[in-house]
C-alpha positions in Angstrom: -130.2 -165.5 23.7 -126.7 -166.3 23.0 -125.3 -166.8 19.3 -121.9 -168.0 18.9 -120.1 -168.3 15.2 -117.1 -170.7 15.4 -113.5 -169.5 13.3 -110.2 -171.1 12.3 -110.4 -174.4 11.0 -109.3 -175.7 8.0 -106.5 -178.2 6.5 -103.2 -179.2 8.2 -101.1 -181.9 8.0 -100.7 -184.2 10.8 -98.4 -183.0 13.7 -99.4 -179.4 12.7 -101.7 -177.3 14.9 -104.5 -174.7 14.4 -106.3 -172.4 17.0 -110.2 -172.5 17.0 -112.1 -168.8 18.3 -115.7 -168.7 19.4 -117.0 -165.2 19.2 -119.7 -165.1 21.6 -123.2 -162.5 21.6 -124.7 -161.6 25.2 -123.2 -159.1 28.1 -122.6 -162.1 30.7 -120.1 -163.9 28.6 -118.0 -164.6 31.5 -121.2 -166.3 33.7 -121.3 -169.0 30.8 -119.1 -172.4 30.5 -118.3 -172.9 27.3 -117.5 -176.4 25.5 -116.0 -177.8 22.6 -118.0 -180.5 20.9 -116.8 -182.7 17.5 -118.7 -184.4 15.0 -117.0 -186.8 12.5 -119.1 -188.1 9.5 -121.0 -191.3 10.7 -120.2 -190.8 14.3 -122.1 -189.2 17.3 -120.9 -185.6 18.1 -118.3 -185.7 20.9 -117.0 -183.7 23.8 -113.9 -182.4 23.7 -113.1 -179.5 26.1 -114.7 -177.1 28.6 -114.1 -174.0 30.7 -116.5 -173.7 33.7 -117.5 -169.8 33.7 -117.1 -167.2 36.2 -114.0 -167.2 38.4 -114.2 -170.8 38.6 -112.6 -171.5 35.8 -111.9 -175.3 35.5 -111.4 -177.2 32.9 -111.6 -180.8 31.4 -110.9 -182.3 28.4 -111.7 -185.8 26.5 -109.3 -188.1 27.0 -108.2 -188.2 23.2 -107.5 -184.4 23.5 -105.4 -184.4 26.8 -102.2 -183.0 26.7 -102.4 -182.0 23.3 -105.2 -179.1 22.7 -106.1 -176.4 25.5 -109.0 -174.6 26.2 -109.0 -170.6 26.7 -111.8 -167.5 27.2 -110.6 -163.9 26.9 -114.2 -163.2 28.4 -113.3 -158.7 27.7 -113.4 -160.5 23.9 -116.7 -162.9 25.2 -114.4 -165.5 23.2 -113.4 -168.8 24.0 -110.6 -171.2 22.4 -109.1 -173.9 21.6 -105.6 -174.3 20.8 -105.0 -177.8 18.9 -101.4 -179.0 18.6 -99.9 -182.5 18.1 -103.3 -183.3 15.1 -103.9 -186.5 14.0 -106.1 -187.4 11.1 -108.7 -188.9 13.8 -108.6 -185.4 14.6 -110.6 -184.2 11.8 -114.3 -183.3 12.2 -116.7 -180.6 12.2 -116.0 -178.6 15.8 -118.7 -177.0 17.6 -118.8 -174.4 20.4 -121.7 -175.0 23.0 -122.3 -172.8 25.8 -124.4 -172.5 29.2 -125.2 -170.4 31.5 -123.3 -171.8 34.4 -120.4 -171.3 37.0 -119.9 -174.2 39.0 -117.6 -176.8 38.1 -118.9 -180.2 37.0 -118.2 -182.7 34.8 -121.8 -183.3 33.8 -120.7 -180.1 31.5 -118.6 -183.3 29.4 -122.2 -183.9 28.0 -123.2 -182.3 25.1 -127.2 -182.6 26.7 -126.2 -180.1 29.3 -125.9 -177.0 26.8 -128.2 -174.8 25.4 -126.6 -172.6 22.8 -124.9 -174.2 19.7 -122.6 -172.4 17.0 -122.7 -173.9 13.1 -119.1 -175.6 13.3 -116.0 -175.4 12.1 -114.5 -178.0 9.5 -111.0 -179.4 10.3 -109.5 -181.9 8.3 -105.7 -183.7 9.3 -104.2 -185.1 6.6 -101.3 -187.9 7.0 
């Protein structure tokens, strides 16, 4: 069993940036890929970035998110990250950290079906 408690969000103003942490239970922390999920009110929860575990390493991100926020693990910290710069307001949603026990790199690990531990979220709300 894997539990994973999600830190750093909160308000910033548009252009700003904020750094999200996912502190992560279990001994194989580096064997899981880990994702970043977002749920706005009235919409469908939505990928946004993942690292593939293990030396593998790979990443993808949602095309709405590319070139503006990265994805990170410190897996000696079993944490994982995601560094948000360049907000907009269509930014703002609850963020979720998903992870699954897996260390080859897919991009079937976009879909949020795919994992099976889920933190509680993390409000962030851009404001114009």
């Amino acid at each position: 069993q894997v539990q994973l408690v999600e830190s750093g969000g909160g308000l910033v103003q548009a252009g700003g940036s904020l750094r999200l942490s996912c502190a992560a239970s279990g001994r194989t922390f580096s064997g899981y890929t880990m994702g970043w999920f977002r749920q706005a009110p009235g919409k469908e929860r939505e990928f946004v970035a993942t690292i593939i575990g293990w030396s593998d390493g790979s990443t993808y991100y949602a095309d709405s998110v590319k070139g503006r926020f990265t994805i990170s693990r410190d897996n000696a910290k079993n944490t994982v990250y995601l560094q948000m710069n360049s907000l907009k307001t269509e930014d703002t949603a609850v963020y979720y950290c998903a992870a699954v026990f897996a260390y080859s790199a897919s991009w079937s690990y976009t879909s949020k079906d795919r994992y099976d531990y889920w933190g509680r979220g993390t409000q962030v709300t851009v404001t114009s």
